[in-house]
N, C-alpha and C positions, 0 to 999 in steps of 0.2 A: 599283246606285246611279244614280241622275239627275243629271246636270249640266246647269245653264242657263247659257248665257254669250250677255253683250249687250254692248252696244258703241254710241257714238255718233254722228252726224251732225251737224253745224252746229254753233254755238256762239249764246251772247247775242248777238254785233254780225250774227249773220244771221237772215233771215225767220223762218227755221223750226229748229229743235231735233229732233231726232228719235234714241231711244234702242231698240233692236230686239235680237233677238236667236233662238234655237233653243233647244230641249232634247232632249236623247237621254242613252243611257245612256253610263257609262265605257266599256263596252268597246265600242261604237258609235264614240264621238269618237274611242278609238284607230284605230279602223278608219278613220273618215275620214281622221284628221291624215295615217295613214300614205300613203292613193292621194293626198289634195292635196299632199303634198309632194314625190312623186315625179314628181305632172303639173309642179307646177311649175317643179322641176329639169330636166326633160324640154327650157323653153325658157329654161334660166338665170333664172330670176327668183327671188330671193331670199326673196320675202313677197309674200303677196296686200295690197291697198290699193287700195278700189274705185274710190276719185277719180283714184291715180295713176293707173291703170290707163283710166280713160277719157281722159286727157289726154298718159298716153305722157310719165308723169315717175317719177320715184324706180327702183324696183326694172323697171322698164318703160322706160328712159330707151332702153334699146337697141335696139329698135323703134321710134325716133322717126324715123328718116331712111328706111325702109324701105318702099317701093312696098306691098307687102304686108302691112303692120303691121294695120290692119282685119281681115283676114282671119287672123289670128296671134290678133289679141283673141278674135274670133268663135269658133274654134274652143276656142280655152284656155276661156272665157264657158261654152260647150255642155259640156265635160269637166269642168269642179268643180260645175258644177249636176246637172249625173247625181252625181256623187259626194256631194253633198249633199242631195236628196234620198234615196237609196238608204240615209241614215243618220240623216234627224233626224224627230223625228215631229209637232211644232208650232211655228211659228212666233208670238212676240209682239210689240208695239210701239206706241208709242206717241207724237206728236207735239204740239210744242208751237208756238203762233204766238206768237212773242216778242212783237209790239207791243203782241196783248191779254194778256201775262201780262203786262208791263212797269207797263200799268196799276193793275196789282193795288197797295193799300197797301205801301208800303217797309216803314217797321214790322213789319208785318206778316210778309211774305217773310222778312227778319230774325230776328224772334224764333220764326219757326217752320222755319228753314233751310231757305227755298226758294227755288232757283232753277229754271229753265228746266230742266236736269237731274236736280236732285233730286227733282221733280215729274215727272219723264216717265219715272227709272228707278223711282220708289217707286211710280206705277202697274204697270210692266211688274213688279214685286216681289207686287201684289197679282192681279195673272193669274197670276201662278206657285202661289199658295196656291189661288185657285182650279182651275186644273187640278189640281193635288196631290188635293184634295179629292174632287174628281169623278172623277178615273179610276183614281186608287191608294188603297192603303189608310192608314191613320193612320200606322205605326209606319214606311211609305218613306221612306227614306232620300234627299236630297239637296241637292245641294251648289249655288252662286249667286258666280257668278263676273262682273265688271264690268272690264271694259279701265283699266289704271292709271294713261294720261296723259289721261283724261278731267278738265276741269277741273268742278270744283263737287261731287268726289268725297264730300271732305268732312261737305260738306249733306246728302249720300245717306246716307251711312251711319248719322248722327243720325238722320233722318226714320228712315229704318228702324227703327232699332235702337228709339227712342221707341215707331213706332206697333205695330212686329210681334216685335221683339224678334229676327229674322232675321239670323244672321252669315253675312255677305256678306265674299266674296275678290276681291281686285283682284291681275288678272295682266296683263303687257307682252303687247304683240301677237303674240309668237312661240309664244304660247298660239294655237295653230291654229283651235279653234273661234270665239277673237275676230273672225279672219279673215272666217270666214263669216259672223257677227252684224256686222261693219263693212259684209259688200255687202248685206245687208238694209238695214239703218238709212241707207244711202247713198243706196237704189235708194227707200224710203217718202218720205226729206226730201225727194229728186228730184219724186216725186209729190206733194208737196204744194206746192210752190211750184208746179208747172205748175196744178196747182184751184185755188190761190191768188189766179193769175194769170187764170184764167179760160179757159185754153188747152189747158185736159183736160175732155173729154165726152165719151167712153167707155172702156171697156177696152182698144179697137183700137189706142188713140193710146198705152198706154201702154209706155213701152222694152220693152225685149225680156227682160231679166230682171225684171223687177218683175210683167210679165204671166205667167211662168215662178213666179214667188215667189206671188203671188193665186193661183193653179190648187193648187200643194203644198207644203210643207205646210199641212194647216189651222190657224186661229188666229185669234185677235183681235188685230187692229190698227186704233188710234182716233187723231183728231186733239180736243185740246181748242180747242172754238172759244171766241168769245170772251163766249158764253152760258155755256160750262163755266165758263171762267174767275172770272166774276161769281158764280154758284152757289158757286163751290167759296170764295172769299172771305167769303161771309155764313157758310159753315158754320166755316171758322177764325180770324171775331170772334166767333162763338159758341162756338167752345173757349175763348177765349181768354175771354172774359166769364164764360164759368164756372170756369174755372182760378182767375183774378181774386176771383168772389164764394168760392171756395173756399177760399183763403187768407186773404182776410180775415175767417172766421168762426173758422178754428183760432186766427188773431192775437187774435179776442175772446174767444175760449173758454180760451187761455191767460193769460189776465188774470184 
């Protein structure tokens, strides 16, 4: 069986949104959970969390005062990404720039349950159907898991459930593979606010795990810009328009 698990970056009051994540099999994710939590243990750290862990807060707090602590990270950094490549086989995600989705009709967004997350996990939901497609067979088997204090869950699982019909699980971050789909989705939103920003022009400039994450595994990861945005708005007034003319012909027909 397949398991995908994603996880988010940013929220609405920031630039960029960004929902990412892995898939591999059950007994793969066992295989990983099991070496990441013994690396972790190894420097007392309770949980991976890509932001603490760049800033040397939360479960990383104990590293803060320590001459050393760069070189602590670096090496922890080099030892779960062996372990996570050695286990997952593609990576997805996808980002959203809030100011041009913000623009989009309220209305809208509204009556079709979307926000910034429900739009950028409902894409990474439609790379999952397409990988399924293309490399496995019909009757494969699996499962789609979503980190559970992500806000705007909600909207996700509507939009889902409406366009694909897909049951989606939401698990707490001690779900280990969240772990892993949190430092993707961390290290993508990263990269996009530096192209944002106009302060990324090649691969060279980009961190050290995200250029690690671009080489393996393979995958699509897309930014909607804010041409997406606009596109994708004509196309759900034109559901809506037709939903609309649809209902009022059954309203005449039942008369």
């Amino acid at each position: 069986m397949l398991i995908f698990a994603f996880d988010a970056s940013g929220d609405d009051s920031k630039p960029h949104l960004t929902v990412a994540g892995f898939v591999s099999s059950a007994a793969d994710w066992e295989r990983l959970a099991a070496a990441w939590s013994i690396r972790l243990k190894q420097d007392d750290i309770e949980f991976f969390h890509a932001a603490d862990l760049d800033n040397f807060w939360g479960p990383f707090r104990h590293w803060q005062d320590r001459p050393d602590r760069k070189t602590l990270r670096e090496n922890l950094c080099a030892d779960l990404m062996d372990i996570l490549k050695s286990h997952v086989y593609q990576k997805f995600g996808s980002t959203i720039i809030n100011s041009a989705f913000q623009k989009m009709d309220a209305k809208l967004r509204e009556e079709f349950a979307l926000c910034a997350y429900s739009l950028a996990g409902r894409t990474c939901e439609k790379q999952i159907r397409e990988y399924v497609a293309t490399h496995f067979t019909r009757d494969t088997e699996f499962g789609v898991v979503f980190e559970a204090g992500d806000k705007g869950k909600g909207k996700l699982q509507k939009r889902i459930s409406e366009d694909s019909g897909l049951q989606v699980t939401f698990k707490p971050k001690d779900f280990i593979p969240l772990q892993a789909a949190d430092w993707l989705a961390y290290e993508l939103n990263k990269m996009s606010a530096k192209f944002g920003e106009g302060s990324l022009e090649s691969e060279s400039q980009l961190r050290w795990p995200m250029r690690e994450f671009w080489r393996y595994p393979p995958g699509p990861v897309g930014v909607y810009t804010p041409e997406d945005i606009r596109e994708m708005e004509k196309k759900v007034e034109a559901t809506k328009q037709s939903i609309d003319s649809a209902t009022t012909t059954q309203r005449v027909s039942a008369k």
